[in-house]
N, C-alpha and C positions, 0 to 999 in steps of 0.2 A: 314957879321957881325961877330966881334966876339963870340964864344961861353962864355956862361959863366960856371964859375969857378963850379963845383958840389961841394968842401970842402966849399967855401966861401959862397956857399947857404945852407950846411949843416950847418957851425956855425952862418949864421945869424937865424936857424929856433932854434938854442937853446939858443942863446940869447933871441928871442923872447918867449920862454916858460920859461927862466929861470923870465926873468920880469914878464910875466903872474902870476908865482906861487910865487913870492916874492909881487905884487902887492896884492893877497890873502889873505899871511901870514900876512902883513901888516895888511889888514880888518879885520883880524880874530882877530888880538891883540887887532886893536883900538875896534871893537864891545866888547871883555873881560873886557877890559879897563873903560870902560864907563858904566857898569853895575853893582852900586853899591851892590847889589844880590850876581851876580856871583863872585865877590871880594870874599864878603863875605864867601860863597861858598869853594872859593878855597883855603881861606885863613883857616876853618874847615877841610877841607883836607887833607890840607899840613901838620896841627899842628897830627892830626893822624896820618899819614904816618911817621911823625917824632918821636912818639910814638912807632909805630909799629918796625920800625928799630932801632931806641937806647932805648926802654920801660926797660929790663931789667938791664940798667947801670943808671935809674933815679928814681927806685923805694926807698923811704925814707926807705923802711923796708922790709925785706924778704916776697914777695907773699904770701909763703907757711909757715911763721913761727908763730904756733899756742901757743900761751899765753892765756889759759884759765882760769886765774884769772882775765883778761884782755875782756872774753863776752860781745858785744854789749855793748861796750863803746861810748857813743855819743861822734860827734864831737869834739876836742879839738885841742891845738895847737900841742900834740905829734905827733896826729891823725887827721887832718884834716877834714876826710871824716867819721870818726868812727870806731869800728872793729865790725866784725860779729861773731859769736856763738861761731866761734874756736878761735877768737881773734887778727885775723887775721886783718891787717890795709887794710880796703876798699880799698884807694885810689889809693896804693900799686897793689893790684890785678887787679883793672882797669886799671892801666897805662901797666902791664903784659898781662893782657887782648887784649890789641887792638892789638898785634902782632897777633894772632890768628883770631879774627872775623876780619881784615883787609883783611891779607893775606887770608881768606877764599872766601870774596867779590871778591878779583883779580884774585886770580888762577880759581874757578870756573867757572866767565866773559871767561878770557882769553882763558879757556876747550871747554866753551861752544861755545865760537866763530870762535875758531876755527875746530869743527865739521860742524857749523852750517853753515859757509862761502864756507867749502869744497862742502858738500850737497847741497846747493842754488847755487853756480855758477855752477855747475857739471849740477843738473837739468833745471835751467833757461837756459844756451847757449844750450844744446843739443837736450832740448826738448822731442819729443816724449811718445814713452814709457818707456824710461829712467826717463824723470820724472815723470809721471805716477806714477811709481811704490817708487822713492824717495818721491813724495809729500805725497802718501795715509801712509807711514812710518811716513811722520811726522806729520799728521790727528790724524793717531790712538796714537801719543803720547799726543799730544794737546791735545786730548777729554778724554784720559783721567786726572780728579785732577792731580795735581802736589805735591801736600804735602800729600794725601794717598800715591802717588807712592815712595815721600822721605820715609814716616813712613812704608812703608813694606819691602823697599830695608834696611833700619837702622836698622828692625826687624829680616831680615832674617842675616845681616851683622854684628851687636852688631855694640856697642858705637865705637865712634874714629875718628877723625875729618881726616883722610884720607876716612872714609866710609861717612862719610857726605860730602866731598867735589867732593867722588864718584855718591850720591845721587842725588845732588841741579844739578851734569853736567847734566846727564840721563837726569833731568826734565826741565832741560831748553835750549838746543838747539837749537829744533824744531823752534822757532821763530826767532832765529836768522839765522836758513835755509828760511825759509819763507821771511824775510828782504830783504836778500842776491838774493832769487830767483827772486823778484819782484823788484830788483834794476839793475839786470842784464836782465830781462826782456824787461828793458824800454831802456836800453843803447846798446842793441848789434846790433840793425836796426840803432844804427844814421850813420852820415854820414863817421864819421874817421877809423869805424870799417867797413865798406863797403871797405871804399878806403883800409885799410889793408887787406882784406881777399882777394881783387882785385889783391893787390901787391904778393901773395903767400906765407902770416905769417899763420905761423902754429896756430889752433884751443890753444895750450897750450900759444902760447905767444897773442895772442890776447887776450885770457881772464887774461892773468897776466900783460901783459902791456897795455892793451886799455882799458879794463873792469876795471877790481879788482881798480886800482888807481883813479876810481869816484864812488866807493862805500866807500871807508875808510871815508869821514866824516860821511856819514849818520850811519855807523857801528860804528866810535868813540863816534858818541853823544849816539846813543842806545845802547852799553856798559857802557859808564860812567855812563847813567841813574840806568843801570841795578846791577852794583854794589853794590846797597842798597838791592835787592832784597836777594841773597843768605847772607847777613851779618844778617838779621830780619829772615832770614829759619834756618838758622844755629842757631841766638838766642832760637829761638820756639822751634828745634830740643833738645838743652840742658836744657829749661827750662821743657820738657817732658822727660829728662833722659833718651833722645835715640843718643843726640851729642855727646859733648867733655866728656871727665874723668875730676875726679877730678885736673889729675896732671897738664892738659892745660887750670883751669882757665877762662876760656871765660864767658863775661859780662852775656850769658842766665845760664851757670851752676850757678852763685854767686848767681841769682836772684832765681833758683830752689832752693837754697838752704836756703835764707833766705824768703822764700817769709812765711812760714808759722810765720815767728817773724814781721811780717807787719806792728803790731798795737803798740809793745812793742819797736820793733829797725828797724822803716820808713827806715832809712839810707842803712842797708843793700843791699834793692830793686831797693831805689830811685835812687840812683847815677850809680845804673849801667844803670839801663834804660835811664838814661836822656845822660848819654854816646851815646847806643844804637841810641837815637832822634837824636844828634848829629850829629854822623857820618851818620845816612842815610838822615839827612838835606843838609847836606854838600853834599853830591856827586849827590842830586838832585838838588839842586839849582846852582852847577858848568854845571849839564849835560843840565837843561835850556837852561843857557848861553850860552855853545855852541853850542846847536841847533838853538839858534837865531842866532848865529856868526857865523854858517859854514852853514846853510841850504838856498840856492840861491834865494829859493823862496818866505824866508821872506827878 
């Protein structure tokens, strides 16, 4: 009998995974698609992220330009949203704003993930007292609060949203090590990693090519969710004067600042907060959707 070809049964095995993971992508769009929620969702999102990237070339009026004859001006058409105490146009500073508490949500995610990915697959495949000693690490972070550990790290570090975005990583890892360990956990007995470690792949490609690429969506949905997290710690952080400076503006410093005009200039508070609600509606109701969309089980 003839033999058969080994290229022509290598490209038919990547034809066959290429259709696999485009039949996927497919499901993942149309389950997006179909989820008037997560539209919504993304469509909160995206109008943020669009903010956060061109905010400073769309603000009507200088963030920072105080006209104090101008004090907690309500609403009008110069002023849309109102000015606060310095006379500063609200709308202005929030549209300024979501650059900051955006990018504070992603960078921190993205810090945290990637400690937390390294920690969990390192401890999950190897086991032992490797992990042992990696898990009881992230115990003792875990039990302890997480927003005393921000508020003592911001105390001992003063204000400044590189120490808060040092703060919110510290404190939230550890879960994302835990995710990771218990995802590799369940994947490194199946069968294809058998037959690879059978084949003589190395421990570092097996977990970067057999592992790690069936942990990415359960990892993408639990970040997307988590990006509301540090953008509402960072608010908390600035509206107790241990976040951002004055000079960076973020929706929790505007709110520290006007909260005490509450009853006389509402506006101040309200529009920053309801920003706040916003953007952490949006990136929960997007991370939903794709837990329904990428999660096999439902």
């Amino acid at each position: 009998m003839p033999k058969a070809n080994p290229q022509l049964k290598k490209s038919n095995k990547q034809q066959k995974a290429g259709k696999r993971s485009s039949n996927f992508k497919d499901n993942v769009l149309k389950e997006l698609k179909s989820s008037p929620t997560t539209m919504i969702g993304l469509v909160i999102v995206a109008i943020f992220i669009f903010l956060a990237i061109f905010g400073p070339y769309l603000t009507p009026h200088d963030p920072f330009g105080q006209e104090l004859i101008r004090s907690h001006e309500p609403p009008s058409f110069s002023h849309p949203l109102g000015t606060d105490y310095f006379g500063q146009d609200v709308l202005s500073r929030i549209i300024f704003g979501a650059r900051i508490s955006v990018m504070v949500g992603i960078v921190v995610v993205l810090l945290r993930a990637s400690i937390g990915i390294l920690v969990g697959l390192v401890s999950g495949y190897f086991g032992c007292w490797l992990e042992s000693i990696l898990m009881r690490l992230v115990d003792a972070f875990i039990a302890f609060p997480g927003i005393l550990l921000a508020l003592a790290i911001m105390a001992i570090r003063g204000q400044g949203i590189e120490n808060v975005i040092l703060a919110l990583t510290i404190t939230g890892w550890p879960r994302f090590a835990r995710l990771t360990r218990s995802e590799v956990i369940s994947l490194k007995e199946k069968e294809y990693v058998t037959a690879a470690r059978g084949l003589g792949a190395s421990n570092i490609k097996i977990m970067l090519s057999h592992i790690m690429p069936n942990c990415i969506p359960t990892i993408i949905v639990y970040a997307t969710m988590g990006i509301a997290t540090p953008i509402l710690a960072e608010a908390g952080l600035s509206f107790l004067g241990l976040g951002a400076t004055a000079e960076q503006a973020t929706w929790g410093f505007q709110m520290s600042l006007e909260r005490q005009y509450m009853r006389t200039a509402w506006w101040g508070v309200t529009f920053p907060g309801i920003a706040i609600m916003l953007v952490v509606l949006g990136f929960n109701l997007l991370g939903d959707g794709l837990r329904d969309a990428m999660d096999p089980h439902i």
